[in-house]
C-alpha positions in Angstrom: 123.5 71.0 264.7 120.6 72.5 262.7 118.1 70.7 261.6 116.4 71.1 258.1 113.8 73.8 259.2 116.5 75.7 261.1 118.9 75.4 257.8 115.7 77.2 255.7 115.5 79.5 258.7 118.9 80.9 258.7 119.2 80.6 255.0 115.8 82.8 254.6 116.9 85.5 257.0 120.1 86.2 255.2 117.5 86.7 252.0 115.6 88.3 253.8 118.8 90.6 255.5 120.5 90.8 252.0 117.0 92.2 250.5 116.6 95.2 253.0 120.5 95.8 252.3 120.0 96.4 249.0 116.5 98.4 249.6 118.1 100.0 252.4 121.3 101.9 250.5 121.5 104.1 247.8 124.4 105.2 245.8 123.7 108.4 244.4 125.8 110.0 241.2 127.8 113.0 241.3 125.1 116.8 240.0 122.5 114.3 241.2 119.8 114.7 244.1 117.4 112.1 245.3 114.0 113.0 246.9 113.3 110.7 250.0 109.9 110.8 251.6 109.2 108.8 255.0 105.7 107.5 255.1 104.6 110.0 252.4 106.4 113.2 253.7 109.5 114.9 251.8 112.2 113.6 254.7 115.5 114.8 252.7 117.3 115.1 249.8 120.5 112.6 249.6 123.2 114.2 247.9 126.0 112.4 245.9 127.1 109.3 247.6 126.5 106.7 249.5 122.9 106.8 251.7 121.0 104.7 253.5 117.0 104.7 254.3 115.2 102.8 255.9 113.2 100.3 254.2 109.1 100.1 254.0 109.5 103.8 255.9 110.9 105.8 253.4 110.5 105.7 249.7 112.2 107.8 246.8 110.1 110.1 244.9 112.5 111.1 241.9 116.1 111.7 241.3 116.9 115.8 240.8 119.8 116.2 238.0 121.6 119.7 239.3 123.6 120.6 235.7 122.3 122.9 233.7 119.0 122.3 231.6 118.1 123.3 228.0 114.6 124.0 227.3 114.4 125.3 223.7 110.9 127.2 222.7 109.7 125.9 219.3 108.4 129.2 216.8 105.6 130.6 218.0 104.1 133.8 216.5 104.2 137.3 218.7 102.8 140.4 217.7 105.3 143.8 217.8 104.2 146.9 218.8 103.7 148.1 215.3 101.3 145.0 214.7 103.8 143.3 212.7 103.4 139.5 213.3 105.9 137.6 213.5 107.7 134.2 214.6 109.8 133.8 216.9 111.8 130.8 218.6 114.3 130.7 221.5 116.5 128.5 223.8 116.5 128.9 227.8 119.4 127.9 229.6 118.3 126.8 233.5 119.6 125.5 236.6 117.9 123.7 239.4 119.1 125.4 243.1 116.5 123.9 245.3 115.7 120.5 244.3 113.0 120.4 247.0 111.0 123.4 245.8 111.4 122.3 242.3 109.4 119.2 243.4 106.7 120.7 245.7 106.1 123.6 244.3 104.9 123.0 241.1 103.7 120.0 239.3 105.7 120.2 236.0 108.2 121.9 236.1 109.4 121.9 232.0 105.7 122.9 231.5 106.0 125.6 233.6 109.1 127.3 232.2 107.5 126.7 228.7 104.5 128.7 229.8 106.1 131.6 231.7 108.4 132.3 228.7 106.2 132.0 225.7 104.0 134.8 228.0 107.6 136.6 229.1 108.5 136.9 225.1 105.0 138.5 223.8 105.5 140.7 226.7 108.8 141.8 225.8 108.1 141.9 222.0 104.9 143.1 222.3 106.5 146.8 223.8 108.8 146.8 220.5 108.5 148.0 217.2 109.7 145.5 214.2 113.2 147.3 213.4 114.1 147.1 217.6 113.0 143.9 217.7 115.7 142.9 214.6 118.3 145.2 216.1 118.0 144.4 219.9 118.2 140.6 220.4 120.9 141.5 222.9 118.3 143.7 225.3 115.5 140.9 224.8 117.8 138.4 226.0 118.3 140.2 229.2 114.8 141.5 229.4 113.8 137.7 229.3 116.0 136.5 231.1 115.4 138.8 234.4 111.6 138.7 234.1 112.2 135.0 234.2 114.5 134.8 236.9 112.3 136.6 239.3 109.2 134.3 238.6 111.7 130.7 239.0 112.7 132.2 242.0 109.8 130.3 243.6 110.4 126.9 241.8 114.1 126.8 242.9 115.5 127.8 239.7 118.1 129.8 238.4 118.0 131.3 234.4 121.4 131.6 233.3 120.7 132.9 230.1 117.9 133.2 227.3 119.1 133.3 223.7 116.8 133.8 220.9 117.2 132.1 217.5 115.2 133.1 214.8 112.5 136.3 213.9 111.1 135.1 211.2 108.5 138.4 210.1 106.3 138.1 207.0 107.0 137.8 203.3 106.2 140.7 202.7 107.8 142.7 205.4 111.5 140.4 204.4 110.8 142.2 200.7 110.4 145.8 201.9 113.2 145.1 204.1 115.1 143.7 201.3 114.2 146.8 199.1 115.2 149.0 202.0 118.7 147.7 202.3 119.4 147.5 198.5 118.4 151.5 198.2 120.6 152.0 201.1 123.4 149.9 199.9 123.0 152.1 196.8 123.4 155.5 198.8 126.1 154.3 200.5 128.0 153.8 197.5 126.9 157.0 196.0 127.7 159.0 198.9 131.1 157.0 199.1 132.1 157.7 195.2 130.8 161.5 195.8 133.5 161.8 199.0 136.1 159.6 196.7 135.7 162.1 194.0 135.2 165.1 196.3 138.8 163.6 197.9 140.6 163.5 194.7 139.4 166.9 193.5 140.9 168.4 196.6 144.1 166.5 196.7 145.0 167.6 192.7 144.4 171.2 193.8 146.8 170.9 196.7 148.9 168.9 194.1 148.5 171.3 191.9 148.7 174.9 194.4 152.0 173.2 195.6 153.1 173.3 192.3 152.7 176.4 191.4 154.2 177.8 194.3 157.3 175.7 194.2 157.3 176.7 190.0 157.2 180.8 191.3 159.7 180.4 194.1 161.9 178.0 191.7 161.6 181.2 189.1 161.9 183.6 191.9 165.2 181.7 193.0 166.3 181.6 189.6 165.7 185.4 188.7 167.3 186.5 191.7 170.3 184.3 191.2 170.6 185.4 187.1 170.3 188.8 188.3 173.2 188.6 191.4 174.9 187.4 188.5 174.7 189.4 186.3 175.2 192.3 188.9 178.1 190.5 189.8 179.4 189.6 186.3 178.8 193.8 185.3 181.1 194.4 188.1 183.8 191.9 187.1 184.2 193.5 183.9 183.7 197.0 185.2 186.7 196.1 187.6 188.5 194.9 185.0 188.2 197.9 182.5 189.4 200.4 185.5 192.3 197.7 186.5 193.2 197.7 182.4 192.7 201.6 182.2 195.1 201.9 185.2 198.1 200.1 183.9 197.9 202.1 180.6 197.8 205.1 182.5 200.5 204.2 184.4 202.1 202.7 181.2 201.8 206.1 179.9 204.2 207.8 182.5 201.1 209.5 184.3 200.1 211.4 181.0 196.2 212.4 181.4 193.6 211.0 183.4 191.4 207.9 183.5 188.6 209.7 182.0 190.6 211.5 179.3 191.6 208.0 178.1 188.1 206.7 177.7 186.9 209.5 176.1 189.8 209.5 173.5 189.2 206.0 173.3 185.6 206.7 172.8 186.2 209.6 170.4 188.8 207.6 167.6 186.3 204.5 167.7 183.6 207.1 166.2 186.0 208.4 163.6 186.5 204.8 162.9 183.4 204.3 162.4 182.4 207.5 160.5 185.2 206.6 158.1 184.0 203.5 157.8 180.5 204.9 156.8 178.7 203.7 159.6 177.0 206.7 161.2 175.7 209.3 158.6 175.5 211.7 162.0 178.2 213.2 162.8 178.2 214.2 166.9 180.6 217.1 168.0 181.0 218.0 171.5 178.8 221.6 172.6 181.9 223.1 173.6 184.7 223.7 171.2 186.6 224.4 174.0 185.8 220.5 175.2 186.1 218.9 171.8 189.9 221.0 171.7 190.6 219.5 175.4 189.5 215.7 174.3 191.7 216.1 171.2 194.6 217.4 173.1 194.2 214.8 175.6 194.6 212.3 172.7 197.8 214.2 171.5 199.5 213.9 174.2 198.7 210.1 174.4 199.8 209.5 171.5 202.7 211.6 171.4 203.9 209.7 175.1 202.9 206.1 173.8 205.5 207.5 170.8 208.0 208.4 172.8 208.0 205.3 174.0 
């Protein structure tokens, strides 16, 4: 059996194991990277997990977090091209590839992004006039974030994306803006009543072309359709006079003609009328020998229609 001292022996070497258990592992969270260094020297970077170093040897210099970083850029003032001042604020969006370079190749790396994008974004601005500047946010974002890209190459890190947030120019600039878009807000509704009314004007004399064609081919219709009947109404009765004068010639046995009958008819209805006082003319045919005929003609009509 042990004795005292060998008890405090045993009991300090478990300590004493325990202790460079604990020094000796390292649990390491998931997007996280630790930075081991052996006697001062980068040795390598434990990924997510369990890992084990060796105690006294090697030391950790920092823990790396791998998800993506937001930097934002607080306002700072940038001249345009057009020596318009103005201010100007922005958010970067970042992610750390190479843990190692991040660490040994520069000393701060926040610092550095800071920097390199305040000097990136008077670059960019600086080749723009005011009105691109407030119209292209879209190209500035992708001007930045390429020019930014290529220099955090070198410090192991990737720009996803840089989004700016406010252009603030001056007061004064913000009024003759303001003045700009209320006289073209005006125009717009000029020129937008002008083509309303230039619109309508043209639609009532469509309305009213259309009209007046249908009104002419409507009267043209109608003409056409009073004259057919008329036409066709003249010939009715005319067919009906020649059927009527053809049963009382044949009524009358054949006696005379068609046209003897008319004209007799013709020739009493003007003595009727001459007896009556009507006509103060009297009208006699050319030819006695024609007026004799017509009043023969009627004799014999007569005479037949007596007969009978």
């Amino acid at each position: 059996m042990f004795g005292l001292s060998g008890y405090v022996l045993w009991l300090a070497g478990v300590v004493v194991l325990i202790y460079l258990v604990a020094k000796g592992t390292r649990i390491v969270p998931q997007k996280q990277v630790l930075i081991v260094e052996r006697l001062g020297k980068f040795h390598k970077a434990a990924a997510a997990g369990l890992n084990l170093i060796i105690p006294f040897l090697d030391t950790v210099r920092t823990t790396i977090d791998l998800r993506e970083r937001i930097t934002p850029i607080e306002p700072q003032p940038v001249i345009s091209r057009d020596n318009v001042t103005m201010t100007v604020d922005a958010v970067i969006y970042y992610t750390i590839v190479d843990p190692v370079r991040a660490i040994y190749e520069i000393q701060n790396l926040s610092l550095g992004i800071d920097q390199l994008t305040l000097s990136a974004l008077r670059n960019v601005i600086g080749a723009l006039d005011l009105d691109h500047t407030l119209t292209g946010r879209d190209t500035i974002n992708t001007q930045l974030r390429s020019t930014l890209d290529a220099s955090t190459q070198l410090w192991g890190v990737k720009v996803n994306r840089v989004e700016l947030k406010n252009i603030n120019p001056p007061e004064d600039i913000k009024l003759t803006m303001e003045k700009q878009m209320t006289a073209e807000r005006v125009r717009r509704a000029v020129v937008t009543a002008a083509e309303g009314e230039k619109s309508a004007a043209i639609l009532k004399a469509e309305g009213d072309k259309q009209s007046r064609i249908v009104s002419a081919e409507g009267a043209k219709q109608a003409a056409i359709l009073a004259a057919e009947g008329q036409a066709e109404a003249r010939l009715k009765v005319a067919q009906a006079e020649a059927a009527a004068i053809r049963v009382i010639t044949d009524s009358l046995g054949g006696v005379g003609s068609p046209a003897q009958y008319l004209i007799a008819q013709r020739y009493l209805e003007s003595l009727v009328q001459i007896a009556q006082g009507a006509h103060k003319t009297v009208f006699l045919p050319f030819e006695a020998a024609g007026a004799l005929g017509a009043l023969g003609g009627i004799k014999e009509l007569l005479t037949a229609e007596a007969k009978k």
